[in-house]
C-alpha positions in Angstrom: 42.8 24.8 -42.0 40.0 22.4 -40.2 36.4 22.3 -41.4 35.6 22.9 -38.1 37.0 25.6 -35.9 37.3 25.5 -32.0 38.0 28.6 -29.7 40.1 27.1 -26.8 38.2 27.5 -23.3 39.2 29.5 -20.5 42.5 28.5 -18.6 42.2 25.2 -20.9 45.5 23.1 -21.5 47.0 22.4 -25.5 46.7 18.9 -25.4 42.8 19.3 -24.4 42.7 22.0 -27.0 44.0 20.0 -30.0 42.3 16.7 -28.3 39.1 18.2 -29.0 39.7 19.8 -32.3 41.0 16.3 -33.9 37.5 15.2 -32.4 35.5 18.1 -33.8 37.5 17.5 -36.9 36.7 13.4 -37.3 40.4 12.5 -36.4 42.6 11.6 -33.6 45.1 13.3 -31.8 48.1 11.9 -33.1 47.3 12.5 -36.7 46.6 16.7 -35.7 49.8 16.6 -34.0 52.0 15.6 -37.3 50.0 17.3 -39.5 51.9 20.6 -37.3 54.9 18.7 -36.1 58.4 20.6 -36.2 60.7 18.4 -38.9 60.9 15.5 -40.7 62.7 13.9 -37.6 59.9 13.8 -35.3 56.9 11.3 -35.3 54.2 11.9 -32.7 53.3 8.9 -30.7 51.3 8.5 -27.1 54.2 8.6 -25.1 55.5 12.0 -26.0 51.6 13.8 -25.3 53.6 15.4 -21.9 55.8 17.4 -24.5 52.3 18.9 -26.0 52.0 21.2 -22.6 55.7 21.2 -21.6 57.5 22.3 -24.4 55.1 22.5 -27.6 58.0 24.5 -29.4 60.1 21.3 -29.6 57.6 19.3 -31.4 55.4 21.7 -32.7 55.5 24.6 -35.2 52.6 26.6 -33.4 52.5 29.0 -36.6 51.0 25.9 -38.6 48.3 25.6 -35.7 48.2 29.0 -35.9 47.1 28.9 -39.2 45.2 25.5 -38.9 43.1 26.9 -36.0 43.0 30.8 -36.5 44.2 30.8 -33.3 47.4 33.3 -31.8 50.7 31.5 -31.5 50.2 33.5 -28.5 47.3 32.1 -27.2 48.2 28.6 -28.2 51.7 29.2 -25.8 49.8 30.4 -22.7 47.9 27.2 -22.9 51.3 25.5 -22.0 54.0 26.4 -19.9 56.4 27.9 -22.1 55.7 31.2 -20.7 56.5 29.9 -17.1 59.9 28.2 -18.3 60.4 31.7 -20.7 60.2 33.9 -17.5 63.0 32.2 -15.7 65.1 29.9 -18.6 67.1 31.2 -21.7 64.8 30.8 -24.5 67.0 28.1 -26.1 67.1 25.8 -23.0 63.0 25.7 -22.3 62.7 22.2 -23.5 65.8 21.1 -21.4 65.0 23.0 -17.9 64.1 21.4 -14.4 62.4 23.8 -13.1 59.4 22.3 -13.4 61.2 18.8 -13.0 58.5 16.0 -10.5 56.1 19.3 -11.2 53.8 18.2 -13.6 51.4 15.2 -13.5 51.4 11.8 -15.2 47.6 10.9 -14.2 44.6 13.0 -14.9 43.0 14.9 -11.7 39.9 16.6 -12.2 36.6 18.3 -11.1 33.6 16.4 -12.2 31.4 19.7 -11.7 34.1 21.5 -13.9 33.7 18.6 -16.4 29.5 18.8 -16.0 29.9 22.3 -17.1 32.4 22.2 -19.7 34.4 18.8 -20.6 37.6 19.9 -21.1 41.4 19.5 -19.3 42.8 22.4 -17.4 46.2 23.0 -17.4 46.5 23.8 -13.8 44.9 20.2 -12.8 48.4 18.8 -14.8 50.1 20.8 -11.5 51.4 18.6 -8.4 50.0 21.1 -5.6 46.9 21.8 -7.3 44.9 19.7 -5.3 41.4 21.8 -4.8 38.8 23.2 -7.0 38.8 26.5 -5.6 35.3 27.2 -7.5 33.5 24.5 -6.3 35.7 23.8 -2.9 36.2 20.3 -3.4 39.5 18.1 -3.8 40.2 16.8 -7.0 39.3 13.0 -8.1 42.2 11.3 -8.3 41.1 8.3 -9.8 37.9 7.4 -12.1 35.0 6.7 -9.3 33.6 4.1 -11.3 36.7 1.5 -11.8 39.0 3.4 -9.3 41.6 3.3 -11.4 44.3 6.3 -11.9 43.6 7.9 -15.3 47.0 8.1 -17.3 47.0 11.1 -19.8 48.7 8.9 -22.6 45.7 6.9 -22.6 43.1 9.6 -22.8 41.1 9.8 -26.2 38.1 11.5 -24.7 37.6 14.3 -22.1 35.8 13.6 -19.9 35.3 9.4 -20.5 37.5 6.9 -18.9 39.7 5.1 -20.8 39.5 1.5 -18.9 36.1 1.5 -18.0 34.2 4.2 -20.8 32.2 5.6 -17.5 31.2 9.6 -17.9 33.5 11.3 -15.3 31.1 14.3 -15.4 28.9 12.3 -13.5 31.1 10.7 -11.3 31.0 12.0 -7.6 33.6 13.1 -5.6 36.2 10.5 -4.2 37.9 12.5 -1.8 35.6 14.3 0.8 36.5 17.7 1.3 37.6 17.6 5.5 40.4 20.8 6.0 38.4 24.1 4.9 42.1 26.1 5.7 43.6 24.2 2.8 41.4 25.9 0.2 43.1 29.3 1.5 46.2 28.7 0.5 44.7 26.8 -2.7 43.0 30.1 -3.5 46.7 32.0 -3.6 48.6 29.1 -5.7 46.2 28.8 -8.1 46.2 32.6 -9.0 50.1 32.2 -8.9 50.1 29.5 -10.8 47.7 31.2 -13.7 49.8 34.1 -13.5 53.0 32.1 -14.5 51.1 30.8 -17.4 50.4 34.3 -18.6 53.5 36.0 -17.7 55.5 37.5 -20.6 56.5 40.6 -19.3 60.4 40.2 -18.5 62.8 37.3 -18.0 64.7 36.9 -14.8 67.8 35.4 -14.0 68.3 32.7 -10.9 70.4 36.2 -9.4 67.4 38.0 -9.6 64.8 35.1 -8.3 66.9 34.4 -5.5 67.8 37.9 -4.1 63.9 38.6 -4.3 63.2 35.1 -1.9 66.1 36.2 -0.1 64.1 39.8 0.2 60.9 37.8 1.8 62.7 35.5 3.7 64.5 38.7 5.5 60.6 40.1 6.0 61.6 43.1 3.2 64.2 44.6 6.1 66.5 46.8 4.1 69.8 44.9 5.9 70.2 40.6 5.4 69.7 39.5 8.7 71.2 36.1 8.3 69.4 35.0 11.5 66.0 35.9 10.0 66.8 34.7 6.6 67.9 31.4 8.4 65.0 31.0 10.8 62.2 31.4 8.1 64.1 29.0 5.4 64.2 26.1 7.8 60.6 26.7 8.6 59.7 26.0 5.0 62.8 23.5 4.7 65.0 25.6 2.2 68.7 25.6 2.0 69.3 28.9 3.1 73.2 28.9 2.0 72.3 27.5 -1.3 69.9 30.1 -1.8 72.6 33.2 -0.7 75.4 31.6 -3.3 72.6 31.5 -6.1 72.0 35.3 -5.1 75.5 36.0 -5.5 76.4 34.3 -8.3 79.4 32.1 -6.3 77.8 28.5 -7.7 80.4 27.4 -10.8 77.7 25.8 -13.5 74.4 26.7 -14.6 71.5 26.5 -11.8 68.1 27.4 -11.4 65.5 28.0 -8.3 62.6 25.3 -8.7 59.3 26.5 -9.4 58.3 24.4 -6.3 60.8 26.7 -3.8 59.4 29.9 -5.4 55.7 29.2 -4.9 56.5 27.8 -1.5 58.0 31.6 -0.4 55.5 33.2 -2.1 52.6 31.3 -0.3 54.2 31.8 3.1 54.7 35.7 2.7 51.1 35.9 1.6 52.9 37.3 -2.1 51.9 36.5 -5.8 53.8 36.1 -8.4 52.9 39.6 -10.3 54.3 41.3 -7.2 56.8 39.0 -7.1 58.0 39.9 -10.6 57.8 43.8 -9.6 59.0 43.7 -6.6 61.9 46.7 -6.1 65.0 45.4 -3.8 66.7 48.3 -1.9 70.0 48.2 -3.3 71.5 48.2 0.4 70.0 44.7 0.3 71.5 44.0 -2.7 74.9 45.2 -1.5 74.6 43.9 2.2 73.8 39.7 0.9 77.1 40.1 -1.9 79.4 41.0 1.0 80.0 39.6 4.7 80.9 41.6 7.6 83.6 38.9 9.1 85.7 39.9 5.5 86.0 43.6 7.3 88.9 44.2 9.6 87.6 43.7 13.3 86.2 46.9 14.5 85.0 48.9 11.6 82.1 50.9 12.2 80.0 54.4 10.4 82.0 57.6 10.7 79.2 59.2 9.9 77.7 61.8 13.3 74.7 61.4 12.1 74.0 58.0 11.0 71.7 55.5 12.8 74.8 53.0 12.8 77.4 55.7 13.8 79.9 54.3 15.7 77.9 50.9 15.5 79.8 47.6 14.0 77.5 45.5 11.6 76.4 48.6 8.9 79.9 48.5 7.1 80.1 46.4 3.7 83.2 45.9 1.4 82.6 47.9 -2.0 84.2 46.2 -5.3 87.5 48.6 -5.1 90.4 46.8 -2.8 93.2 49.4 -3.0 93.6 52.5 -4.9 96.4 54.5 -5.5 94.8 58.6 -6.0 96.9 61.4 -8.8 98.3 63.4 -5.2 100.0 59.7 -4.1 97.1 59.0 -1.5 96.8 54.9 -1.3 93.3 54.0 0.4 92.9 50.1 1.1 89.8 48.1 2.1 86.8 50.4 0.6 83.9 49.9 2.3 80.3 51.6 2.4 77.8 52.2 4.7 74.2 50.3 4.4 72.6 52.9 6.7 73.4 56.2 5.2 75.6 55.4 2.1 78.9 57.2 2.8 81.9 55.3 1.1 85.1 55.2 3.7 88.2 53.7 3.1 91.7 52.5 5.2 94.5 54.9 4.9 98.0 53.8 5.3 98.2 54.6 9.0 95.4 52.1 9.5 92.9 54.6 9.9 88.7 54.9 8.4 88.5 58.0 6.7 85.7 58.5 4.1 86.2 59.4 0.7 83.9 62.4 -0.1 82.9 65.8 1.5 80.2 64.5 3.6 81.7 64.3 7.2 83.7 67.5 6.6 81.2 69.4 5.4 79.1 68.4 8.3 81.5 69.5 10.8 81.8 72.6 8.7 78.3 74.1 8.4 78.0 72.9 12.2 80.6 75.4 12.6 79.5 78.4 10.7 76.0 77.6 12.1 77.1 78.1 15.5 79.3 81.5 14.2 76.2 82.4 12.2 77.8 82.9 8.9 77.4 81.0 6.2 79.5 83.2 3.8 82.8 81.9 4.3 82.5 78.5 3.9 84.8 76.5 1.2 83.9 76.1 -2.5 83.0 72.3 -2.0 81.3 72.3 1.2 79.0 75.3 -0.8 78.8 73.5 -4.1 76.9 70.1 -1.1 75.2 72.7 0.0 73.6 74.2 -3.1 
């Protein structure tokens, strides 16, 4: 345990966490790192500070922080991006996914009226995107205003001082001049996605899942793909539209994953963050209709169904997971299919023809019947068992 005890600072990074407690403590960085480094194997040196934020579980055992800094292993991990690269990877691959691959920054950007307030790194400056202070609506300096030069984070001993030159960047003035007001709009909305990925730990989802939801926005939420619509939107924003449909359904042979960089770009152009992302409920006639294409029908199919919006209409039909089955009274039914509109299942018979598989349609035609006689009372024991 240190002598002195930090809290860590609103949406603050790990490596400006433990940076200042080595400080607060008398010691240096490198020597709090391996007093809570993970094995005998691993010896903390400058070059490996990225791996603090990235993946702190691969070089540090956060319960020994924990314990050193009566801080949660919790809090300690949202100060990093393992619960980003938790949410979408398998919780032994963090430290080897690319999700976040040409994501996270090498050089230090910051806000020199965030520093004036509180000298500390915040994670979201490490992001490439994150360009703006949204609180004080000013672009980040790139580079220290006194000597110009980029600021590396290997070479940073002191927030808030530069390395080269030992100039106070909390009194340096803003070098880029803040010219496109609409930018800091869309700033506004990335930012709260991006602090909401650093918090998330509410479920894991799979590059099926991640991909039929962008699918989902890219189709403007219509309950049926629309492979024009889908395709119009992704080359707007420049994704690979059939990439993105294989990922959905699974056809891609190898492990693959949807970059964080395509996610927040779908998000930001449907005006969506990432919490309703993560809860967003996909009609399962979605689902069904982007697993299946019409041109593996046979030409001509269309609803059965007299009352369906689609009745009679080619383009509703989609091929269920049964090919041909063979029924206990010797009935063979080929090329099962269901509808998107109204859900009625349908099959071929061996005389070529659609004919559906349940009591729907007849029992339609059946009450219709009655209905028109008036009674009611006669009707079959599975049309009344619909009914009731």
């Amino acid at each position: 345990m240190y002598t002195v005890r930090i809290k860590p600072l609103p949406q603050e990074s790990l490596f400006s966490f433990m940076t200042r407690c080595a400080i607060e403590n008398g010691t240096t960085l490198l020597t709090t790192w391996n007093d809570v480094k993970r094995g005998n194997t691993f010896y903390s040196q400058r070059a490996d500070v990225h791996l603090i934020d990235f993946s702190p579980n691969s070089t540090i055992l956060i319960s020994a922080l924990s314990d050193a800094t009566e801080v949660s292993c919790d809090r300690l991990l949202q100060m990093t991006f393992h619960n980003l690269l938790k949410t979408f990877c398998d919780s032994n691959e963090l430290s080897e996914s690319r999700i976040l691959r040409g994501m996270i920054r090498e050089n230090f950007y910051y806000c020199p009226l965030c520093l004036n307030n509180n000298a500390y790194i915040r994670l979201k400056w490490k992001v490439v995107g994150m360009n703006y202070c949204v609180q004080h609506q000013q672009p980040l300096n790139r580079v220290c205003s006194y000597c110009e030069k980029a600021i590396r984070f290997i070479d940073v001993r002191f927030i808030g001082e530069c390395p080269y030159c030992g100039e106070d960047l909390q009194k340096s003035e803003s070098v880029n001049k803040y010219e496109q007001p609409s930018i800091l709009n869309d700033q506004v909305l990335v930012e709260k996605i991006w602090n909401q990925l650093f918090t998330s730990t509410d479920k894991f989802l799979t590059v099926i899942n991640v991909a039929t939801r962008l699918l989902y926005l890219l189709n403007e939420c219509n309950e049926l793909y629309n492979k024009e619509i889908v395709l119009q939107n992704a080359n707007a924003l420049g994704i690979h539209m059939l990439y993105m449909l294989q990922m959905a359904r699974g056809t891609l042979s190898g492990k693959r994953t949807v970059h964080v960089s395509t996610i927040i770009k779908i998000l930001l152009a449907t005006n969506y963050d990432f919490h309703a992302f993560q809860n967003m409920m996909i009609p399962n006639n979605f689902i069904l209709s982007i697993k299946q294409s019409n041109t593996d029908l046979p030409h001509g199919l269309s609803c059965i169904s007299p009352w369906c919006k689609s009745y009679q209409k080619i383009g509703s039909l989609i091929k269920t997971g049964t090919k041909t089955k063979v029924y206990s009274d010797g009935t063979k039914l080929n090329n099962h299919v269901a509808c998107v509109d109204c859900g009625c299942h349908f099959a071929m018979n061996e005389k070529g023809e659609l004919v559906e598989k349940e009591y729907f349609i007849r029992g339609y035609y059946a009450i219709n019947k009655l209905i028109i006689n008036g009674d009611l009372t006669n009707l079959e024991k599975p049309y009344r068992t619909f009914i009731i």
